[in-house]
N, C-alpha and C positions, 0 to 999 in steps of 0.2 A: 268471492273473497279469496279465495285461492291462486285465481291469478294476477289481483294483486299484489299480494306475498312475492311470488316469482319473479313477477317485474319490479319490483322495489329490490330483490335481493339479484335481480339482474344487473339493474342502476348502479346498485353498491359496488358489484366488479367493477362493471363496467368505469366509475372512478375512481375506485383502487388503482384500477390499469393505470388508467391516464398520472394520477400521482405518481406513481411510482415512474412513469416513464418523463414525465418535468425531472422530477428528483435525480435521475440517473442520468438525467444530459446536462441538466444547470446545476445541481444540489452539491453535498456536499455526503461524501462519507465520510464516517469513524471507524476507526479498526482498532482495538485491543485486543494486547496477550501478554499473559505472565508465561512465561516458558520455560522448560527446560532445551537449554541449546545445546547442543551434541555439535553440531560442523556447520551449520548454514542454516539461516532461515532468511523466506524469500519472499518477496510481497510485490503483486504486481498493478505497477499505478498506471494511473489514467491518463492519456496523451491532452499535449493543451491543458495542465490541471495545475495547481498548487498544493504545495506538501507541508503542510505543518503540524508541529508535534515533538515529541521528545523518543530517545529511545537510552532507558539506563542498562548499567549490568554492574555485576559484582567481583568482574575482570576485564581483561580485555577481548574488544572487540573492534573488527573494519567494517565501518558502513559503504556501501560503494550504490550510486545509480549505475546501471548499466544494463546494453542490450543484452537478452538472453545468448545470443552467441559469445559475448565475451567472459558472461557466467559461466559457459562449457568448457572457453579457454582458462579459464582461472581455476576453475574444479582440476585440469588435466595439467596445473601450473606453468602452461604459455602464457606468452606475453598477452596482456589484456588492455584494453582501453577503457576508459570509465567518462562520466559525465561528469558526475561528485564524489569527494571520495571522503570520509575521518579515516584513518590508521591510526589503529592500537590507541583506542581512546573507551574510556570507561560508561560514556555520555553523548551524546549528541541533541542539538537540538536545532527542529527544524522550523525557522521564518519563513512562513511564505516562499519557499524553495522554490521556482520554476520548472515543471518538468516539461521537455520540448515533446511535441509532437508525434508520435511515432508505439512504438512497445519497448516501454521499460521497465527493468524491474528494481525494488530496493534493497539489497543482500544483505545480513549480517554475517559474517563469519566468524566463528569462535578462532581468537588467536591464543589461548592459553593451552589447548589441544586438551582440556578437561571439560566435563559438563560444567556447564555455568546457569545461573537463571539471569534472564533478559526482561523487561517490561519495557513494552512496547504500547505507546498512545499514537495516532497517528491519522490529520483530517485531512480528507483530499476535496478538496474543490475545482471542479472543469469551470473554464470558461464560458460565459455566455455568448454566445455567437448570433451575430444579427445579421 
């Protein structure tokens, strides 16, 4: 009887694993946050994925995709490059966004220079690759 038990509850990891490993190459995640923003908040999506979702606030804020190097230059206020960008917008909302290939990430930065609170919904879907 006992090793029964172990082997059934073997089993059960055993496709835990497997779900969660489908799930994190084809699936889809959710990410939410109610926040308080101070200077930047940073969310790192998935190469090959889609981004949809909304991000409000009760001031303003820049949404910017961009590589984490361009993030270091924007922190140190060099010139930066971006993929997508809102400036000074209250709102955003994301259709099916494209993100290409590679590590990117999604900033918000506080432009009022006071705390603000942000809510943030946000679903990433990778592609299926055959």
């Amino acid at each position: 009887m006992g090793r029964g038990i172990v082997a059934a509850l073997a089993m059960l990891l055993i496709i835990g694993i497997a779900v969660y490993g489908i799930i994190s190459h084809y699936g889809s995640y959710t990410y939410q946050w109610k926040t308080n923003l101070n200077e930047y908040k940073m969310y790192h999506l998935l190469g090959d994925s889609t981004l949809s979702g909304y991000i409000k606030a009760d001031g303003e804020v820049s949404v910017y995709i961009l590589t984490k190097e361009n993030f270091e230059k924007m922190k140190q206020g060099e010139h930066f490059e971006y993929y997508k960008a809102w400036e000074h917008v209250k709102g955003v909302e994301f259709n099916n966004v494209k993100i290409p290939q590679g590590e990117y990430i999604l900033v918000v930065k506080n432009e009022e220079g006071k705390m603000q609170w942000i809510s943030v919904k946000l679903r990433e879907k990778r592609s299926a690759q055959y």
